[in-house]
DOLONU-681646 format. One record per atom (N, C-alpha, C): x, y, z; residue in one letter. Coordinates in steps of 0.2 Angstrom, whole numbers, padded with zeros to 4 digits, always signed. Each point is the difference from the previous one (the first is absolute). Layout:
N
XYZa/...
//
This chain:
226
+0192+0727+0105x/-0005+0005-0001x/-0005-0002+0006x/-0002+0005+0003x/-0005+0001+0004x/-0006+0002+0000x/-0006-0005+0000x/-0007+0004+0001x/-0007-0004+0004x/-0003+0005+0000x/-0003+0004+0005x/-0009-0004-0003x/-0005-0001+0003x/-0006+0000-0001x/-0004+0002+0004x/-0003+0008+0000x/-0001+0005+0006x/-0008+0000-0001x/-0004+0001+0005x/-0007-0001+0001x/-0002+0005+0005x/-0007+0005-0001x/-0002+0005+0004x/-0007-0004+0003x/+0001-0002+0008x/-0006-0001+0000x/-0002+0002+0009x/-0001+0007-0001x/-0004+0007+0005x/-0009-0002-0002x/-0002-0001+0008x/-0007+0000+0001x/-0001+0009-0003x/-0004+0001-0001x/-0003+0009-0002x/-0003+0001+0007x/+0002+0007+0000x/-0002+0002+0007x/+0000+0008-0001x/-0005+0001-0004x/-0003+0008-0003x/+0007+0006-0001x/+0004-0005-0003x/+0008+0005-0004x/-0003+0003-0006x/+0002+0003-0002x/+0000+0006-0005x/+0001-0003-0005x/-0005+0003-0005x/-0001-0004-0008x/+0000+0005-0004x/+0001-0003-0006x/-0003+0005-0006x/-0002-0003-0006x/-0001+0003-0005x/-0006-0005-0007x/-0005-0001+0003x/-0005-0004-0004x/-0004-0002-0002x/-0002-0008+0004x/+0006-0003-0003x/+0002-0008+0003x/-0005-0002+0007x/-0004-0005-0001x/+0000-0002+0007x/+0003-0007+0002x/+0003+0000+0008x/+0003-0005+0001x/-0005-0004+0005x/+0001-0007+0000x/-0002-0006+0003x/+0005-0004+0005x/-0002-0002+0007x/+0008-0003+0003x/-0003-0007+0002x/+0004-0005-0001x/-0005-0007-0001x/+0004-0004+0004x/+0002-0004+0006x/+0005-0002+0004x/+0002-0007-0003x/-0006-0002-0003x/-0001-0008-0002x/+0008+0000-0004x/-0003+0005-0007x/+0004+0003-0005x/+0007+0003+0001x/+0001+0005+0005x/+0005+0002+0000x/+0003-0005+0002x/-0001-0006+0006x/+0004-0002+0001x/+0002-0005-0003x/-0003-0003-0003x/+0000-0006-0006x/+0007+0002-0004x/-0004+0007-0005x/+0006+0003-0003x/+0006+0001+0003x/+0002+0001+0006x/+0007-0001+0002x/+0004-0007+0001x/-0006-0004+0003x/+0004-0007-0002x/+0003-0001-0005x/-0004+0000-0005x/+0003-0001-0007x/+0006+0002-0002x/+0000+0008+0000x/+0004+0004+0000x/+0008+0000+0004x/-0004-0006+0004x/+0010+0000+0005x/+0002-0008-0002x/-0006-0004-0004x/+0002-0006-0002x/+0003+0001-0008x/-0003+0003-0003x/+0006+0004-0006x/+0006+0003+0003x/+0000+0001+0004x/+0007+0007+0001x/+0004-0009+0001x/-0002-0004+0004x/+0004-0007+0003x/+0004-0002-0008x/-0009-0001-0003x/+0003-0005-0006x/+0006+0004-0005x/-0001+0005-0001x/+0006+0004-0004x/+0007+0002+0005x/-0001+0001+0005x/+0006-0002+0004x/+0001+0010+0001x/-0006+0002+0002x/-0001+0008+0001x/-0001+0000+0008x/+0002+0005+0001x/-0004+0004+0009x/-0007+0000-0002x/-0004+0001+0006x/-0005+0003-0001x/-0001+0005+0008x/-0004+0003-0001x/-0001+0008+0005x/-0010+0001-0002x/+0000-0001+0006x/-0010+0002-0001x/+0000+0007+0004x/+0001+0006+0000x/-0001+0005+0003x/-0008+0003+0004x/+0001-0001+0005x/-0009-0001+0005x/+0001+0008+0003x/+0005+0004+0000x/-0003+0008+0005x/+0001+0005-0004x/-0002+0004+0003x/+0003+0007-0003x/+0003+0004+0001x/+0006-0003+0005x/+0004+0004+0003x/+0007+0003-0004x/+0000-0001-0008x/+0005+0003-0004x/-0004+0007-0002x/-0004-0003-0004x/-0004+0007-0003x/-0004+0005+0003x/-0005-0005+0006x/-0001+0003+0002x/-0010-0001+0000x/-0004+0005+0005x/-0007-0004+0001x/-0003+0003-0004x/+0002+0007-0004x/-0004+0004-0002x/+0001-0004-0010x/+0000-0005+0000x/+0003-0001-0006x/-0005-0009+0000x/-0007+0001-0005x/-0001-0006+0000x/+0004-0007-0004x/+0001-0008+0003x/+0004-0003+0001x/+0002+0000-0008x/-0005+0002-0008x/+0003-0004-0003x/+0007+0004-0003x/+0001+0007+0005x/+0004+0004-0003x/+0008-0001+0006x/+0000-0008+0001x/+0004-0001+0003x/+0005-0006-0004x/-0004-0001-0007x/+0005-0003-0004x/+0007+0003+0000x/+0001+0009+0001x/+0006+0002-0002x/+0005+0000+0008x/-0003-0006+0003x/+0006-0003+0004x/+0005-0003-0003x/-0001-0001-0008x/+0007-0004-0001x/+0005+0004+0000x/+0000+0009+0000x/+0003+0003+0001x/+0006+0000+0005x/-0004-0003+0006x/+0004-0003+0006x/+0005-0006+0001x/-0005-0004-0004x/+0006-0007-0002x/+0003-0002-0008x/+0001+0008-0004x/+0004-0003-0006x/+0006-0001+0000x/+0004+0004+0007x/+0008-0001-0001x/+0002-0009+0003x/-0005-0004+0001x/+0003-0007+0002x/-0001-0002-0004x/-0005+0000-0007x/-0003-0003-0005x/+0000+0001-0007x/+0003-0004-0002x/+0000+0003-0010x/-0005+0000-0002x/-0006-0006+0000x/-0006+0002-0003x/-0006-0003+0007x/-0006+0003-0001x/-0003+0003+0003x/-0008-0005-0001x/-0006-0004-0001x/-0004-0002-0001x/-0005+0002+0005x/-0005+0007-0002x/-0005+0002+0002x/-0007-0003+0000x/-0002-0002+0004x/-0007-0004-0002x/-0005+0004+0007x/-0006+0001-0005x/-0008+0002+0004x/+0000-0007+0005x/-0002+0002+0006x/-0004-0005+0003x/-0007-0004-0001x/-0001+0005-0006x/-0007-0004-0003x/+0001-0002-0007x/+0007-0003-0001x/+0002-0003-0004x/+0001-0007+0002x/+0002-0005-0003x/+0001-0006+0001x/+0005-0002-0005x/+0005-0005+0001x/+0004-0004-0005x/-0001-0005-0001x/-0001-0002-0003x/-0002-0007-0003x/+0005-0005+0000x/-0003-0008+0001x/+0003-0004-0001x/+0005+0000-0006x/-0002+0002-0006x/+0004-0001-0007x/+0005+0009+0001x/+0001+0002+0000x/+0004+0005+0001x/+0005+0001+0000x/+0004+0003-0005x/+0007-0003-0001x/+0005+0007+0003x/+0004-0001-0001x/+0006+0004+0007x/+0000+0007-0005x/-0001+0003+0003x/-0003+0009-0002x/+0008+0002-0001x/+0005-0001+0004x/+0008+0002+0002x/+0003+0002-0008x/-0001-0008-0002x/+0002+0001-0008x/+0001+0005-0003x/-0005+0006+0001x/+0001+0007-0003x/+0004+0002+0004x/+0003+0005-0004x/+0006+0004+0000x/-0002+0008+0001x/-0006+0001-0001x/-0001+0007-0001x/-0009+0001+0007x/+0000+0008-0001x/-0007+0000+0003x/-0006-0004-0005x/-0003-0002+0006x/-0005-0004-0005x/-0009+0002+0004x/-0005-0001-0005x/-0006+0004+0001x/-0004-0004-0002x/-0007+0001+0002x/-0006-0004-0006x/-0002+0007-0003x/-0004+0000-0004x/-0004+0005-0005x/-0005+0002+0006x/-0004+0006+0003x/-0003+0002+0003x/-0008-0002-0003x/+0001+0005-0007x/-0007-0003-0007x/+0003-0002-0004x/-0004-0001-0004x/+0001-0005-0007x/+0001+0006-0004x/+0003+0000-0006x/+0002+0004-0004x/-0004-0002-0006x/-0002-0008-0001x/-0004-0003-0004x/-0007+0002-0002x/-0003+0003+0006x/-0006+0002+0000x/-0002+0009+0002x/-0005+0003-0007x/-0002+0005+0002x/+0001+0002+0005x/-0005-0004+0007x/-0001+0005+0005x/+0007-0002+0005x/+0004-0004-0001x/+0007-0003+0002x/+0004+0009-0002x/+0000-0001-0008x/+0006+0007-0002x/-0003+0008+0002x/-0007+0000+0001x/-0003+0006+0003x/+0003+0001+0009x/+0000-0004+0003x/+0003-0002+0009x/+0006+0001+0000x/+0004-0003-0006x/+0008+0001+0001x/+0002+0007-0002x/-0007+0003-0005x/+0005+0008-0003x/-0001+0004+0006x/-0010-0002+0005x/+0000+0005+0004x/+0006+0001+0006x/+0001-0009+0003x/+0006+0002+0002x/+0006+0005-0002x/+0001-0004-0006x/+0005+0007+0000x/+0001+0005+0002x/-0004+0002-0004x/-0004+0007+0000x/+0000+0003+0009x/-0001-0005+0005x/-0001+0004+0005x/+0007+0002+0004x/+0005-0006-0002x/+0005-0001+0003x/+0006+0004-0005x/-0001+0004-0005x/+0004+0003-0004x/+0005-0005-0002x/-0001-0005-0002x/+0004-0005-0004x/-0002+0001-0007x/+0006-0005-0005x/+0002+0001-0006x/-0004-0002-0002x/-0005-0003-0008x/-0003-0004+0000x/+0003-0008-0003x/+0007+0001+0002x/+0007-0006-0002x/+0000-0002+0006x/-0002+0000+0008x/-0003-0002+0005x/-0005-0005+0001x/+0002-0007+0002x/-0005-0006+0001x/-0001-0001+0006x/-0005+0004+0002x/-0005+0001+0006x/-0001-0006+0004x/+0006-0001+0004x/-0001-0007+0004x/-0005-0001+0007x/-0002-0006+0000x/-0001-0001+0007x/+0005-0002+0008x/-0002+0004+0004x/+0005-0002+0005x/-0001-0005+0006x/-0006-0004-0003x/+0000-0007+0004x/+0006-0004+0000x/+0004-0004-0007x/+0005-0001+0000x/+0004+0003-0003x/+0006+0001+0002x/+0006+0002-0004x/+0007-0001+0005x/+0003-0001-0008x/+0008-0004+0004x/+0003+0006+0000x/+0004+0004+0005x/+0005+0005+0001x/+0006-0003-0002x/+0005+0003-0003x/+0006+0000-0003x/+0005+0003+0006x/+0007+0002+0001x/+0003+0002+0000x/-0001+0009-0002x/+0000-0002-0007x/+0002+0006-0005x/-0006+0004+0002x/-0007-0001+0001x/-0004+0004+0002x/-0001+0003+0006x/+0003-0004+0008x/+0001+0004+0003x/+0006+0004+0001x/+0005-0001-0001x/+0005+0004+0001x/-0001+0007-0006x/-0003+0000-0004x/-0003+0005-0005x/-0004+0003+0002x/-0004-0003+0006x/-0008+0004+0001x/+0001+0002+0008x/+0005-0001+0003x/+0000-0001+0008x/+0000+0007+0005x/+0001+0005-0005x/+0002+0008+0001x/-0009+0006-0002x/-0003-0006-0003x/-0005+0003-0003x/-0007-0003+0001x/+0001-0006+0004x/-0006-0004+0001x/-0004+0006+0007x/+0000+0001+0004x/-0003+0004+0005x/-0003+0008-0004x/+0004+0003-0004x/-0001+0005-0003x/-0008-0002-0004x/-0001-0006-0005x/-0003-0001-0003x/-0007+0000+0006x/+0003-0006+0004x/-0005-0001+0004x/-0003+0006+0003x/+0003+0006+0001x/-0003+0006+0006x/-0007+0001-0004x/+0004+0000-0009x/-0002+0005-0006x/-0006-0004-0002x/-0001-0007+0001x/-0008-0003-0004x/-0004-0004+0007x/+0001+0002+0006x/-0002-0003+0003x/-0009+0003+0002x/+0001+0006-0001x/-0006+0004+0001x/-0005+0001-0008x/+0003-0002-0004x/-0002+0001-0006x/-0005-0003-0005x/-0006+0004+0001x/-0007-0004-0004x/+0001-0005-0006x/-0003-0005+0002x/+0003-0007-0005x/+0003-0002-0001x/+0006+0003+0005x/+0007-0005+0000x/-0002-0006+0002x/+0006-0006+0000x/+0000-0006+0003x/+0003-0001+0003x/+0001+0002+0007x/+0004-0004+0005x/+0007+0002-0001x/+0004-0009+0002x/+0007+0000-0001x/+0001-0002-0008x/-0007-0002-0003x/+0000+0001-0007x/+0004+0006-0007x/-0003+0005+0004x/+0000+0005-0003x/+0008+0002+0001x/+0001-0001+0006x/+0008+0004+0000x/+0007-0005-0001x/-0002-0007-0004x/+0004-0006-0001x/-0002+0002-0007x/-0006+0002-0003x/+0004+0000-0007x/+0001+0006-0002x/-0001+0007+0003x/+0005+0005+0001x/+0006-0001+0002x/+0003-0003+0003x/+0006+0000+0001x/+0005-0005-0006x/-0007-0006-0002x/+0005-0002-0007x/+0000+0002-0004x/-0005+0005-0002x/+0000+0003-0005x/+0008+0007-0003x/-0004+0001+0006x/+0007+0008+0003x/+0008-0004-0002x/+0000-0004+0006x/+0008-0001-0001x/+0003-0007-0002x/-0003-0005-0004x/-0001-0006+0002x/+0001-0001-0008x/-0008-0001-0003x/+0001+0001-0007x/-0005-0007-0002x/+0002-0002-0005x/-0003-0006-0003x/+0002-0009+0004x/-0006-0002+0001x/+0000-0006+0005x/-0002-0008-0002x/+0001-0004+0004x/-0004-0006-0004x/-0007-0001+0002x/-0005+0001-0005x/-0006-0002-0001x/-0002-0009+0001x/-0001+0002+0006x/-0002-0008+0002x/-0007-0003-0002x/-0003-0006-0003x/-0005-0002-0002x/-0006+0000+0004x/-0006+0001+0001x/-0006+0000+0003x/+0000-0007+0006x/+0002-0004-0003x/+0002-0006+0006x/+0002+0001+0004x/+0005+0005+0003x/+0005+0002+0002x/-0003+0005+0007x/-0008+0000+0000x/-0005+0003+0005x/-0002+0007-0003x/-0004-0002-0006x/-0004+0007-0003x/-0005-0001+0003x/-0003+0006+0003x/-0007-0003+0004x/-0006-0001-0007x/+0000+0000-0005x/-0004+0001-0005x/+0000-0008-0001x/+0003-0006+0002x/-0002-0005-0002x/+0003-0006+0005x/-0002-0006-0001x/+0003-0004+0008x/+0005-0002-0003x/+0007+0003+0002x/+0005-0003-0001x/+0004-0006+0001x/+0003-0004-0005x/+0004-0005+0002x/+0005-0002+0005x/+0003+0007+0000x/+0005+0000+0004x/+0000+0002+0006x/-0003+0006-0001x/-0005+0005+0005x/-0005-0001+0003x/-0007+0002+0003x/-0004+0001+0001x/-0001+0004+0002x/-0003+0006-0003x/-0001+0007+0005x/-0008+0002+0000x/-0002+0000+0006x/-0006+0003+0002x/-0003+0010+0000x/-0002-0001-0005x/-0004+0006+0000x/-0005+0003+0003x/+0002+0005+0004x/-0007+0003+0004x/-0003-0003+0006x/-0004+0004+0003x/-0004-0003+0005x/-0003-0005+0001x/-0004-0003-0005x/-0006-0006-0002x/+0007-0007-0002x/+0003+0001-0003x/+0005-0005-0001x/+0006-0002+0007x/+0002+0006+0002x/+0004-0001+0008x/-0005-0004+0005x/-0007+0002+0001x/-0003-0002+0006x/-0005-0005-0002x/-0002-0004-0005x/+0000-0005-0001x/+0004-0005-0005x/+0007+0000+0003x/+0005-0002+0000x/-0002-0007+0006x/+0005-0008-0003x/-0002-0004+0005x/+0007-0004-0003x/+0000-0007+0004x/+0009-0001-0001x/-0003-0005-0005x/-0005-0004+0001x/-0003-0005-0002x/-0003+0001-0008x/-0002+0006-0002x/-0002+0002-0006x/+0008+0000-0003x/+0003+0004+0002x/+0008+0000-0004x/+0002-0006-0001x/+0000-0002+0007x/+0005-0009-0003x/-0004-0004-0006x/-0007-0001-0002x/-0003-0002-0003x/+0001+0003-0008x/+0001+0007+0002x/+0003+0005-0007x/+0004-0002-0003x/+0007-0001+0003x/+0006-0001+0002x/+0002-0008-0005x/-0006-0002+0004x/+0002-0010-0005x/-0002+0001-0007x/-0002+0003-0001x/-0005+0001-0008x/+0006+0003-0004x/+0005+0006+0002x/+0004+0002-0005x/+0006-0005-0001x/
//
């Protein structure tokens, strides 16, 4: 079995957005995060691939909607490990491969009021079920079964939510397309890079304030604690 651990990391250079979201680009950080990111792919015996242009998608397309290049490297690879450049893997992190299925983190919390008010409004915007568990698309492990299921539909979606008020991104048309033709997934735990808490496994940095005062020296020190 063959896999892949694929990373987007495009400096911004006034590409075309949509949502709300605002993005942060942090060099320390992205590149840190790639290190890691290719010392994991070593330790589990994966490829790893950092894509830096835009010459698939394209300029008119900001970078983070360049996740759906696995589109271009699924027929080498059975599974797939997506990771944000402003995430990071931790020293304790155990081998994501394991799963057999797509895997995701929870976007919000279902546990809390304003957590299950964020995931109906999602819905609600994206016309999903409310049997749909609104992921995040910092990490997620691609399968096999979800690209070859979604490979004929992924640009469709993209045309259809890329201009779309309060869409998100490549967010918004990765859980459109699991929801549409994919189905039910593995819900992976908060450790796993929810931006909602410092993960064990993960770290994922949310937002502008958290990207640009980003520093290797604060991580590593975070890092010995857990």
């Amino acid at each position: 079995m063959k896999t892949l651990v694929f990373q987007v990391n495009i400096k911004p250079n006034g590409f075309k957005t949509s949502g709300r979201k605002k993005f942060a680009y942090s060099n320390s950080l992205y590149d840190f995060s790639n290190k890691r990111a290719e010392e994991y792919a070593n330790k589990f015996d994966a490829d790893y691939f950092c894509l830096k242009n835009t010459d698939w998608l394209g300029n008119e397309y900001a970078p983070c909607y360049h996740t759906l290049y696995v589109y271009k490297l699924y027929q080498e690879y059975d599974k797939i490990l997506y990771l944000d450049s402003d995430a990071i893997i931790t020293k304790k992190c155990p081998n994501i491969f394991e799963y057999n299925i797509f895997s995701a983190v929870l976007d919000n919390s279902k546990q809390t009021p304003s957590g299950k008010e964020k995931n109906k409004r999602k819905l609600e915007i994206h016309n999903l079920p409310n049997t749909h568990n609104y992921f995040c698309s910092g990490v997620i492990l691609f399968d096999k079964k979800f690209l070859l299921s979604t490979k004929n539909y992924w640009r469709e979606e993209l045309d259809k939510w890329k201009n779309v008020k309060n869409a998100q991104h490549d967010q918004s048309v990765i859980n459109v397309l699991v929801s549409k033709y994919y189905g039910q997934y593995n819900l992976l735990e908060d450790d796993w890079g929810s931006w909602r808490k410092r993960g064990k496994y993960i770290r994922h940095y949310s937002g502008p304030t958290q990207t640009l005062d980003w520093t290797e020296e604060k991580f590593l020190k975070w890092e010995s604690k857990i």
